[in-house]
N, C-alpha and C positions, 0 to 999 in steps of 0.2 A: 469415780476415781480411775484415772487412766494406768495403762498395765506399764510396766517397768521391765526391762528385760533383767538388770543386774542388782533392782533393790525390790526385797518386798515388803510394801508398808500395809500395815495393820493400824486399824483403827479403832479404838476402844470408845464409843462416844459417850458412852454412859457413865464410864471415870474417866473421861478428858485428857488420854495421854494415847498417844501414838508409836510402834515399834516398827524402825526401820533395820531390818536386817540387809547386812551386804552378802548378794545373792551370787556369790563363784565361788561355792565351795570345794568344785572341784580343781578350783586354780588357788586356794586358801583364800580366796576374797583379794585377790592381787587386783592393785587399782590397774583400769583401763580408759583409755577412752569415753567408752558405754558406761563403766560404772562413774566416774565422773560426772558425766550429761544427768546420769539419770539419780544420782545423788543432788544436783541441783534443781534438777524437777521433782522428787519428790518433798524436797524443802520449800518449795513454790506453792505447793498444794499444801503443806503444813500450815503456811503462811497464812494463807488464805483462808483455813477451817478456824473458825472462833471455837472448835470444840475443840480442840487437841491445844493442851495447856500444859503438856510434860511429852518432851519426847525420848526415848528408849533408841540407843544404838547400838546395834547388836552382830556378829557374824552367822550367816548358817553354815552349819557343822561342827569344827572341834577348831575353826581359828578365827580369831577377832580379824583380824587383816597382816597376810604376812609383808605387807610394804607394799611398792609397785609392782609391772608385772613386767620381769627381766625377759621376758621369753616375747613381746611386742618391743622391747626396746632394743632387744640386738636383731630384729628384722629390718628395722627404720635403717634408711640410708643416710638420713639426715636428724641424729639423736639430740642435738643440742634444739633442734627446730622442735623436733619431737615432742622432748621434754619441754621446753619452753610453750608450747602451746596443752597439753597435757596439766601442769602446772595453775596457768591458767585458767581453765575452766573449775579446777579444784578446788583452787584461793575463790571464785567466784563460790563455790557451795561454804564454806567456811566461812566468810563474811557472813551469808546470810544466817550460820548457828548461831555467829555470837549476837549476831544483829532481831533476833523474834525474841518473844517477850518470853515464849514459854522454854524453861529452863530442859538441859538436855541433860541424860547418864548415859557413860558408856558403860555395856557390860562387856565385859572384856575375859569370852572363855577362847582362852586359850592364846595362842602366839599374837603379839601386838608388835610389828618389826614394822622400822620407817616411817612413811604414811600413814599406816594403820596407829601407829604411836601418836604422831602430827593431831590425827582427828577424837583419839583417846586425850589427848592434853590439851584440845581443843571444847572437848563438853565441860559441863558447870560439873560435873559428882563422874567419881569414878568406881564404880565395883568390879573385882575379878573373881573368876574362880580361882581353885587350891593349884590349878595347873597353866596356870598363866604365865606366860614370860614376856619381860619389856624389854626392845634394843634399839636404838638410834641406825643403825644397820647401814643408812645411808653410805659413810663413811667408807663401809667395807667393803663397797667397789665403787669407789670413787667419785660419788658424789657430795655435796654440803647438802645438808637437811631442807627443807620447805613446808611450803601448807602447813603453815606458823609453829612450827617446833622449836625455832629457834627463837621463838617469841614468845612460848606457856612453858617448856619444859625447866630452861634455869628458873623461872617464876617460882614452878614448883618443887623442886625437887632440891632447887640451889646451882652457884655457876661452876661448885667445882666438882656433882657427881655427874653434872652432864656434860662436862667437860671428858669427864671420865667415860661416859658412854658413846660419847661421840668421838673421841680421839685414843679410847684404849677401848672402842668397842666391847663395853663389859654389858652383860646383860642383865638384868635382875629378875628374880623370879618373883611370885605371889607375896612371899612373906617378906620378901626387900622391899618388895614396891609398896608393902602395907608402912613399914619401918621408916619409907622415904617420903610418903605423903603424897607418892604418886597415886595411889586410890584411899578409900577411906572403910572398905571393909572387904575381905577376902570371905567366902562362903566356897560350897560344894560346888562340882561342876554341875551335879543333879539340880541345883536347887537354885542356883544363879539367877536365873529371869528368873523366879519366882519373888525371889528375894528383891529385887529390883522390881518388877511392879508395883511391889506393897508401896516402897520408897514411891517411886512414880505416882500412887493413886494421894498420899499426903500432899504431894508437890500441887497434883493436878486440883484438889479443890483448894489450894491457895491464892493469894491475890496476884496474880499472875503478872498486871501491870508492874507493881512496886518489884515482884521481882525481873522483870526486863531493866526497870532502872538502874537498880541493884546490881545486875549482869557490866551494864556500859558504864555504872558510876566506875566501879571496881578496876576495870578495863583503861578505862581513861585515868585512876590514879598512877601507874605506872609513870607516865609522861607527862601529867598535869603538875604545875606547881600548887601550892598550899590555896593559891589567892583563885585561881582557875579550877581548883576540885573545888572551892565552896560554892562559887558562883553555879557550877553543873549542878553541884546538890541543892541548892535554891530553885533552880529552874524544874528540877524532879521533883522533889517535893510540892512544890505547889501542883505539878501536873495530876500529883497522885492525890491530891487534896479535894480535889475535885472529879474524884471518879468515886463511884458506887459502891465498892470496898472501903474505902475510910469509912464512909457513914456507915456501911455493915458494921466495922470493924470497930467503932465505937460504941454502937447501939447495944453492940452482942459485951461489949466491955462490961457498961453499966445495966443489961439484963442478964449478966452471968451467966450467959450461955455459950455453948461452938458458935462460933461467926459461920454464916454461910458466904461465901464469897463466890462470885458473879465471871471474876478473872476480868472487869471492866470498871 
């Protein structure tokens, strides 16, 4: 596994899920350049490991990601290039989450501003700690949101508290963001990853396949009409029909037992 300067990924091979922490705690995990690059390589090597079947996104220290990194972007002489290319390479790690088969959680202790929000409403499950706080932040120096916020967050949340977050800058803390559906369980900061592996280790002996289907059917309902999501769900289905898990997943039906699934 090649070394990462700005993520470090952990690799649990024996429960089949992966934790990528973003590695600038001393800058709050503010997106850069490096950690960009190296957010899309360590998702390359995800890609690629048949063993990591759940992955884990995490901040090291006490913040999930406080957004971009304001102190690189007021050096740039040229910040529209800047961002635009910056941007860029980040939508490029983003595709690839929604696009693997194996389902992502963000654990989200502590401050989750801009970006760091973008890639929090970007994973399939979201868990925080009790001291979590969410903001669109963008806005509050004069930017419009990216690295799809402005494509999961009205999903989630609804179009008119992100409207609210994005244009009255409100922020919400643990127990809003429980109340809003923006995560789905609020835990101890103590106890956060731990609570979130468990979650993780279910996922990871699941049929991994059906749920990557499951991820792009979901995804693709947004813009698809009625006649165009069945046809996708026809084409998924059979693909899952014919993988190793249905026949587990049947066998284990009518021998009444746990299915063991394969993730293929």
């Amino acid at each position: 596994m090649s070394k990462l300067d700005t993520i470090l990924l952990e690799v649990d091979e024996s429960e089949y899920y992966a934790i990528m922490y973003l590695n600038r705690p001393d800058q709050l995990n503010a997106l850069n350049f490096q950690l960009a690059e190296d957010f899309c390589s360590a998702l390359e090597e995800i890609a690629k490991n048949e063993k990591v079947r759940c992955v884990i996104i995490t901040g090291k220290g006490n913040t999930f990601c406080a957004g971009g990194d304001l102190g690189a972007f007021k050096k740039t002489e040229e910040p529209d290039n800047f961002l635009f290319n910056l941007a860029t390479i980040f939508h490029k790690g983003i595709k690839m989450l929604k696009n693997i088969n194996a389902p992502s959680i963000a654990a989200v202790n502590g401050a989750c501003f801009g970006v760091g929000l973008s890639l929090a409403c970007a994973c399939d499950v979201r868990i925080c700690s009790e001291n979590a706080k969410f903001g669109v932040a963008f806005t509050s120096v004069g930017l419009s949101p990216d690295s799809s916020l402005t494509f999961h967050l009205p999903k989630i949340v609804g179009l008119p508290l992100a409207n609210e977050m994005a244009i009255l800058n409100r922020m919400l803390n643990a127990e809003e963001a429980m109340k809003f559906n923006l995560v789905s369980k609020v835990t101890s900061e103590d106890s956060l990853l731990e609570e979130v592996k468990g979650i993780a280790k279910k996922i990871s002996h699941g049929p991994t396949m059906a749920y990557g289907s499951t991820k792009k059917l979901f995804t693709a309902s947004f813009s698809n009409d009625l006649e165009s999501q069945l046809s996708e769900e026809i084409v998924n289905i059979k693909k899952n029909a014919a993988s190793e898990d249905f026949q587990e997943g049947v066998s284990s039906f009518f021998e009444k037992r746990k299915p063991n699934f394969k993730g293929r």
